[in-house]
N, C-alpha and C positions, 0 to 999 in steps of 0.2 A: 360315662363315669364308671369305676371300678366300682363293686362290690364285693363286700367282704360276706360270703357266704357261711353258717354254720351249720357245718356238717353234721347228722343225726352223731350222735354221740352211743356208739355200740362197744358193749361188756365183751372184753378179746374170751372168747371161749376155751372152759376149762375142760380139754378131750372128751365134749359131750357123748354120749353113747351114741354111734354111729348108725346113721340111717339114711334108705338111699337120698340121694343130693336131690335125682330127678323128679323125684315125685310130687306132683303138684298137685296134691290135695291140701285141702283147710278146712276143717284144722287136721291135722298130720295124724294118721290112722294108728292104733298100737303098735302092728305088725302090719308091715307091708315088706314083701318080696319082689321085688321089681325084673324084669327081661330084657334085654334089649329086643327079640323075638319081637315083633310089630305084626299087626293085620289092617288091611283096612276094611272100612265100613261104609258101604251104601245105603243110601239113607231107603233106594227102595227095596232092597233085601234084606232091610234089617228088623226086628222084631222080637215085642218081649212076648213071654210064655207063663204059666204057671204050672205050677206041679203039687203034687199032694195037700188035699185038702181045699184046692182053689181049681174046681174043674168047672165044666157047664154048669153044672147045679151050683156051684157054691161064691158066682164071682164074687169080685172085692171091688165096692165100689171106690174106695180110698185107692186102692191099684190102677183100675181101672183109670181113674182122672189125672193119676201120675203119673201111667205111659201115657198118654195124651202129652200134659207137659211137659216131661223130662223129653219128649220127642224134638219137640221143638225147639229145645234146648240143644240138645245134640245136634241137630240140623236148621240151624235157624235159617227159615224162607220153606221146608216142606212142614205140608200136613199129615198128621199121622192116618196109613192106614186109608191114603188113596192110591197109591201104587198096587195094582195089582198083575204085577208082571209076571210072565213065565222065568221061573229062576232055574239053574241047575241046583242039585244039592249043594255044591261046595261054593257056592255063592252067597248061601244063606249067613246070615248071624242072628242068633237067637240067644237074649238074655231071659234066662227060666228060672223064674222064683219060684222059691220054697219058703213057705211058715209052719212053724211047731205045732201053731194057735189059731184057728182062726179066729179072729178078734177085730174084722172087719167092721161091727157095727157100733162099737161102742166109744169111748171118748180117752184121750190117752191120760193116763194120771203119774201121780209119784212113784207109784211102784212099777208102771210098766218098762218092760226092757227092750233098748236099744241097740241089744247086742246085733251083729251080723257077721257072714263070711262073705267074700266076694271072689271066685278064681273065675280068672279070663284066659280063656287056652284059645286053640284053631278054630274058626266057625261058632265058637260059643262062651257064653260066659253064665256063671250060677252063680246066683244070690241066696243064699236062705238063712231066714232070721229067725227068731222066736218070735216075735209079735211082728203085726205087720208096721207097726213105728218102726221097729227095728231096719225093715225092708224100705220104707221110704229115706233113712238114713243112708244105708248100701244106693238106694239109686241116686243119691246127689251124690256119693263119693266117686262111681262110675261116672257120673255125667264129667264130672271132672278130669277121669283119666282120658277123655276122648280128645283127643288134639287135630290139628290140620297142619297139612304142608305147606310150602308155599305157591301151590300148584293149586288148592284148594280140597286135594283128599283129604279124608279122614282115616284117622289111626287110630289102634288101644293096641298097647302092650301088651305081654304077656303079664298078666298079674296075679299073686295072692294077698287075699288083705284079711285078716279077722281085726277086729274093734270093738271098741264100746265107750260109753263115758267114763271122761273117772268121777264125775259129780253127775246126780240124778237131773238137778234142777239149775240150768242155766237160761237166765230170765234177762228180757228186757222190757224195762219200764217207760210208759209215755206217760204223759200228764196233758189231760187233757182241757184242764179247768183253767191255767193260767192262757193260753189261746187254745180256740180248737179246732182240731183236725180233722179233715173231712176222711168219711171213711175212706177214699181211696187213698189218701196217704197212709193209714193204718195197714187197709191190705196190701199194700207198694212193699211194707217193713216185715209185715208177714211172709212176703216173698225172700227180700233178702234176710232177715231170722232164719227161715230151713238152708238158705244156700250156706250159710255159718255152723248150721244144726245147734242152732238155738231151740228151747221149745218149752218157755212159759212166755207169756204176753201177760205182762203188769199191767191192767191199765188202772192205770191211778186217774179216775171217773172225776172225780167232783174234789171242789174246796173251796178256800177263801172269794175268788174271785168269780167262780160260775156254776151252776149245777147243771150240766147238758145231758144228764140221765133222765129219760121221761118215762117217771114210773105212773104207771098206772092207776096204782092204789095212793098215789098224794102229783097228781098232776098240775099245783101249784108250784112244786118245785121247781120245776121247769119251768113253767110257765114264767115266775118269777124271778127267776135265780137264775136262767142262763142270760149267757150276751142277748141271745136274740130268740123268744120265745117259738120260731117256728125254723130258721135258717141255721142257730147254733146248738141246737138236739143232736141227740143220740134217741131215734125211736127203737121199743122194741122188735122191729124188724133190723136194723140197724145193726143192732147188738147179736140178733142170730145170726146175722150176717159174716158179722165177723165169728165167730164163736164157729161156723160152719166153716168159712175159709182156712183158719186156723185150724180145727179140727183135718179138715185134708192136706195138710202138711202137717201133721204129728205136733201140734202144738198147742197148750190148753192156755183157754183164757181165766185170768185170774184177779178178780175185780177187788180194789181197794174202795171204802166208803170210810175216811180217816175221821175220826172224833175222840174224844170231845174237843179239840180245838181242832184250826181248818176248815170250821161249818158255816163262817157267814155268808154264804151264800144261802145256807139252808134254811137261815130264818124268817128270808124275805118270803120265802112260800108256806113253814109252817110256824104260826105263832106261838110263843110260851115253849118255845126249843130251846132260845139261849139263852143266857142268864144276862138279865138286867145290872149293866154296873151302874155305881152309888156315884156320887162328888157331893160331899159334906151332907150327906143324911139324905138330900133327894136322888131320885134316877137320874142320871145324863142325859139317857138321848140315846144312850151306843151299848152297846153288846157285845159278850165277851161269850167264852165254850157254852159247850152245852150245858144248860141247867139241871148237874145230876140227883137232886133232891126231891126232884117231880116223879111221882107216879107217871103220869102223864107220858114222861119220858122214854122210859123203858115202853109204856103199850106202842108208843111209836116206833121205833127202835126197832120195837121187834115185828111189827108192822112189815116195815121197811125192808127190813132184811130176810123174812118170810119169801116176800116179791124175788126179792135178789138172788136167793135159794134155789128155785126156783126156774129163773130168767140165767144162771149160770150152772150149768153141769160139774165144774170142776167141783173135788171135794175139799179145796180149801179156798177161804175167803181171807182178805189182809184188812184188818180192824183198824190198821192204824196208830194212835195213840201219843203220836210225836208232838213236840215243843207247845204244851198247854201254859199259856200265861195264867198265872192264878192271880194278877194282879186287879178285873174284873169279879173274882168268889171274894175275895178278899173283901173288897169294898162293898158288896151286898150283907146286908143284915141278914137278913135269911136265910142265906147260904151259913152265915157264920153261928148262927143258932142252931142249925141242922148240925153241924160238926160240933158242936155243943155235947148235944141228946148225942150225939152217936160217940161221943168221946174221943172226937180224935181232935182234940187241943186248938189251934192252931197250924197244923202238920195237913198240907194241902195237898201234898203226894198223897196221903189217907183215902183224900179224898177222890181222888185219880181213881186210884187203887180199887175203889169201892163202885166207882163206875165203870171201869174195866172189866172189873169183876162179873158184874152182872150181864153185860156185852157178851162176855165169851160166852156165859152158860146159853145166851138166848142162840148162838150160833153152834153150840154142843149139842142144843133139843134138834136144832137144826139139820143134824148130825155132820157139819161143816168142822173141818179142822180149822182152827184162826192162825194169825200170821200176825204178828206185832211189832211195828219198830223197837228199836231198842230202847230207848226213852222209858217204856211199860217195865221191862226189866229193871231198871236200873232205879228205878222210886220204889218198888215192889218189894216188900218183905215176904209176901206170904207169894212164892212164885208156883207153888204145883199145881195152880189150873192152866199155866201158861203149856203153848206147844212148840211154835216156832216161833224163833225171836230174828230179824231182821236188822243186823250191824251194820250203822249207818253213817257215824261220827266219824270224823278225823283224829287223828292225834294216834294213839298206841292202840288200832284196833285188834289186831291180833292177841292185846293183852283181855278185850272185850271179846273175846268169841273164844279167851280161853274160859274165862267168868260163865258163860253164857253152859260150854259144854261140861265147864263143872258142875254147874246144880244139874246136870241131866237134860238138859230142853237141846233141840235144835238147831241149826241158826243158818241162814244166808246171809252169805258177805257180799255187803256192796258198797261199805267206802271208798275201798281204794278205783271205782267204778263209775265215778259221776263224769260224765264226757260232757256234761250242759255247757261247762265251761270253757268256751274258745281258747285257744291254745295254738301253737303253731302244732303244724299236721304233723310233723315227725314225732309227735310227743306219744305216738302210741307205744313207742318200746315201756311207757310208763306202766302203760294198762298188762304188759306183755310179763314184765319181770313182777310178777305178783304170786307170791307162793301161799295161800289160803291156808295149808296146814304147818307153815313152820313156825309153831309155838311147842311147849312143854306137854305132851298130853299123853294118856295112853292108846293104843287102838281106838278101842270101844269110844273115848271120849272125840278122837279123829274123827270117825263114822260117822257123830251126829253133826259134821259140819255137811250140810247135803246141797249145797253146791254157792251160785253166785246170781249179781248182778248187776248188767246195766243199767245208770241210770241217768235218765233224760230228759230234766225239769222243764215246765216250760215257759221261763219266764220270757226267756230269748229263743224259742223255737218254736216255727208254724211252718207249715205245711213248703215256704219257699225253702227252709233252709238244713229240716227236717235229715235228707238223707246223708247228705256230703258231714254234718258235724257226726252223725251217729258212724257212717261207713267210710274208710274200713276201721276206722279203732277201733270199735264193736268187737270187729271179728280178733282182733288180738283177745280182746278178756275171756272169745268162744273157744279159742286155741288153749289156752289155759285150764280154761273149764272142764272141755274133753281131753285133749290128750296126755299122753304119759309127759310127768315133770319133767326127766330128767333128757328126756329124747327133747325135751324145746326148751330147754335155759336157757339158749344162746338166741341174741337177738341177730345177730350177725347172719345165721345161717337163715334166720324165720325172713329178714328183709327182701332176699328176693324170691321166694315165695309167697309172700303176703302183698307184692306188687304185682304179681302174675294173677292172684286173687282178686287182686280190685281190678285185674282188666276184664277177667270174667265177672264180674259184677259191671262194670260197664257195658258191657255186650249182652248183658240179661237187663238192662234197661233201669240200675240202677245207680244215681248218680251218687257213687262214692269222688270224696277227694282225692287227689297224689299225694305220693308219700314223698317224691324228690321227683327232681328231673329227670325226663323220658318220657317215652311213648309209649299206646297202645296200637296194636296190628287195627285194631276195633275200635275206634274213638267212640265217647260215648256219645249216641243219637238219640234225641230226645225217641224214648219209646213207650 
């Protein structure tokens, strides 16, 4: 039987600024200068270097476990650094990093930079960044220039690349509370996150349906609150674990604990958390947000987030704050007497407000910057304790992240970003053609949009279906994120380079979906 096929439907290109065709990196680097000049590379004469700053005294253990990987990357089937063969000089190739900074030991944040340079000449190539994130970014763009014939050598070009982000923060978010995922599917996403150079990890911990965070200081939570109190945890070993792997590829983890609604899971471990709803003067039975008019509350709260402080290195934490039914405050007396004495009417955002409020100061003592859906903004009168506000709605969000960068706060975009949603696979030119700063603004109000995100609910995603719906779409919003606008407007020219991407991600043991029909040299093997 015939079939009527529909073709991805691509925007004919308006004489986008011109850059080489060949290049097959992703996302596509600022500046690149391309050769046709070729070398090749053996896998046993080849080897990275360090230079200033990174000698015997001073390795980098973040480098160090990078050439490990990216080795094997480059040569998939050797181990790095068993070949010890007698070479002549001009046999050798030697990739020798340079950093500004050493900043081997610490954790990457908001302000660190990802800038690098990458020239690949005769016999060698240098890398030197300012921070060593920066360097771990340069070596996935290398690992990328390295190709094979059909003889099975290896090649690189002759190359010059300088780069950087044009957004600090592009994030992907998991959800781990409507199913959850074992850590190895996390780390699986931490692997393809740097091959995109992604580098926040959302992980949206806990909510309605499970709390698999096992804290310490309230072990009923868990206990009570996940699917399965000892097989659907998250231990603190767990949680360094990933924090550690993500850390070795340049990427901070960024823990969401969403309240005051999102929490019934929370109440089943600590009592006198949620607010008791009413039906006709007595309690129900059932439970509504959190009950913000308890002392109680807050010592817990901030109990809890002490722990979390603590248990995560990054210096910001996401509060949450999104779609609170006030129709449970409402039907309590006591809630409604509270809002009485405190004089906020009937006017239930007040009441939001006033719990939010105190959230942020206890994670301020904390000294944690917070991160709040947009929902918090948008009921918020008094907004100068807010910091970052998180655009999450549909409908005219660009007209919300210009509101957002007017009162001064600022904001990551992630509506146009939600991939939960099956869809036919071509539909990532959607995610592709997303211009984050075309609204009305000035510089300065520009600047505070500090970057994006993926987002990957999890009502309809566990661990079987986990990478194919995220990859590659992902990497279109990553392409976006990092490189220059007006070099990638054209979906036309990104298509077959974003298919040459998902075969290297299938040969790195990630199963992305196809974008149309064709093949990879490398089909994906389960690895």
């Amino acid at each position: 039987g015939a079939r009527i096929i529909i073709l991805p439907r691509f925007v004919s290109c308006v004489n986008p600024e011109s850059y080489p065709e060949s290049t097959s990196v992703w996302p596509l680097p600022q500046i690149v200068i391309l050769s046709s000049e070729r070398y090749q590379l053996k896998p046993q004469s080849f080897s990275f270097g360090y230079r200033r700053y990174l000698d015997t005294k001073h390795s980098c253990s973040v480098l160090d476990a990078a050439f490990k990987r990216y080795f094997s990357i480059l040569f998939p089937g050797y181990t790095y650094g068993n070949d010890t063969l007698q070479l002549s000089e001009n046999e050798v190739f030697t990739l020798t990093i340079s950093l500004d900074r050493h900043d081997c030991e610490g954790y990457p944040n908001q302000d660190s930079s990802e800038r690098y340079k990458l020239n690949v000449f005769a016999g060698q190539a240098s890398l030197n960044a300012e921070t060593v994130w920066g360097s771990l970014r340069g070596l996935e763009t290398f690992s990328q220039l390295v190709y094979q014939d059909d003889f099975g050598s290896y090649y690189i070009n002759k190359t010059e690349i300088e780069d950087y982000p044009q957004f600090n923060y592009r994030g992907i978010l998991l959800d781990t509370s409507r199913h959850y995922l074992p850590v190895q599917a996390i780390l699986k996403t931490l692997d393809a996150m740097a091959y995109s150079k992604f580098n926040v990890f959302h992980w949206h911990l806990v909510d309605d349906p499970s709390f698999p965070y096992q804290s310490h200081k309230f072990p009923d939570l868990s206990n009570k609150g996940a699917f399965h109190p000892v097989t659907h945890i998250y231990t603190q070993s767990d949680v360094r674990r990933v924090i550690s792997y993500a850390r070795m590829r340049g990427i901070r983890v960024l823990p969401e604990f969403d309240s005051p609604g999102h929490t019934k899971s929370w109440g089943k471990g600590q009592s006198e958390l949620l607010t008791p709803c009413y039906r006709g003067g007595t309690p129900s039975g059932t439970f509504g947000p959190v009950n913000p008019t308890l002392p109680s509350t807050y010592q817990f709260m901030a109990s809890l987030l002490k722990e979390v402080a603590s248990v995560f290195p990054d210096p910001y934490i996401h509060l949450g704050g999104d779609e609170v039914d006030f129709s449970c405050w409402r039907s309590n007396p006591y809630i409604r007497a509270f809002m009485h004495k405190m004089g906020f009417g009937l006017d239930f955002s007040k009441l939001e407000a006033f719990y939010i409020e105190k959230i942020v100061n206890i994670t301020s003592v904390l000294r944690k910057t917070s991160i709040v859906w947009q929902d918090v903004f948008d009921y918020h009168e008094r907004r100068k304790f807010l910091s970052v506000v998180e655009v999450w709605k549909q409908g005219c969000y660009l007209c919300e992240v210009r509101r957002v960068v007017k009162a001064g706060l600022r904001v990551i975009l992630a509506s146009p970003w939600y991939l939960d949603q099956p869809g036919p696979t071509h539909n990532w030119a959607r995610y592709y053609n997303v211009w984050p700063l075309a609204f009305k603004g000035t510089e300065k109000q520009k600047s505070l949009v500090i970057g994006g995100e993926v987002c990957l609910w999890g009502e309809y995603i566990d661990a079987t279906n986990l990478s194919p719906r995220l990859w590659p779409r992902a990497s279109a919003a990553a392409e976006r994120l990092w490189s220059n606008e007006r070099q990638t407007s054209c979906v036309e020219r990104a298509f077959p380079r974003l298919q040459e991407f998902r075969c290297k991600l299938l040969r790195r043991g990630i199963q992305a979906e196809p974008l149309y029909v064709g093949h990879c040299k490398h089909e994906y093997q389960s690895v």
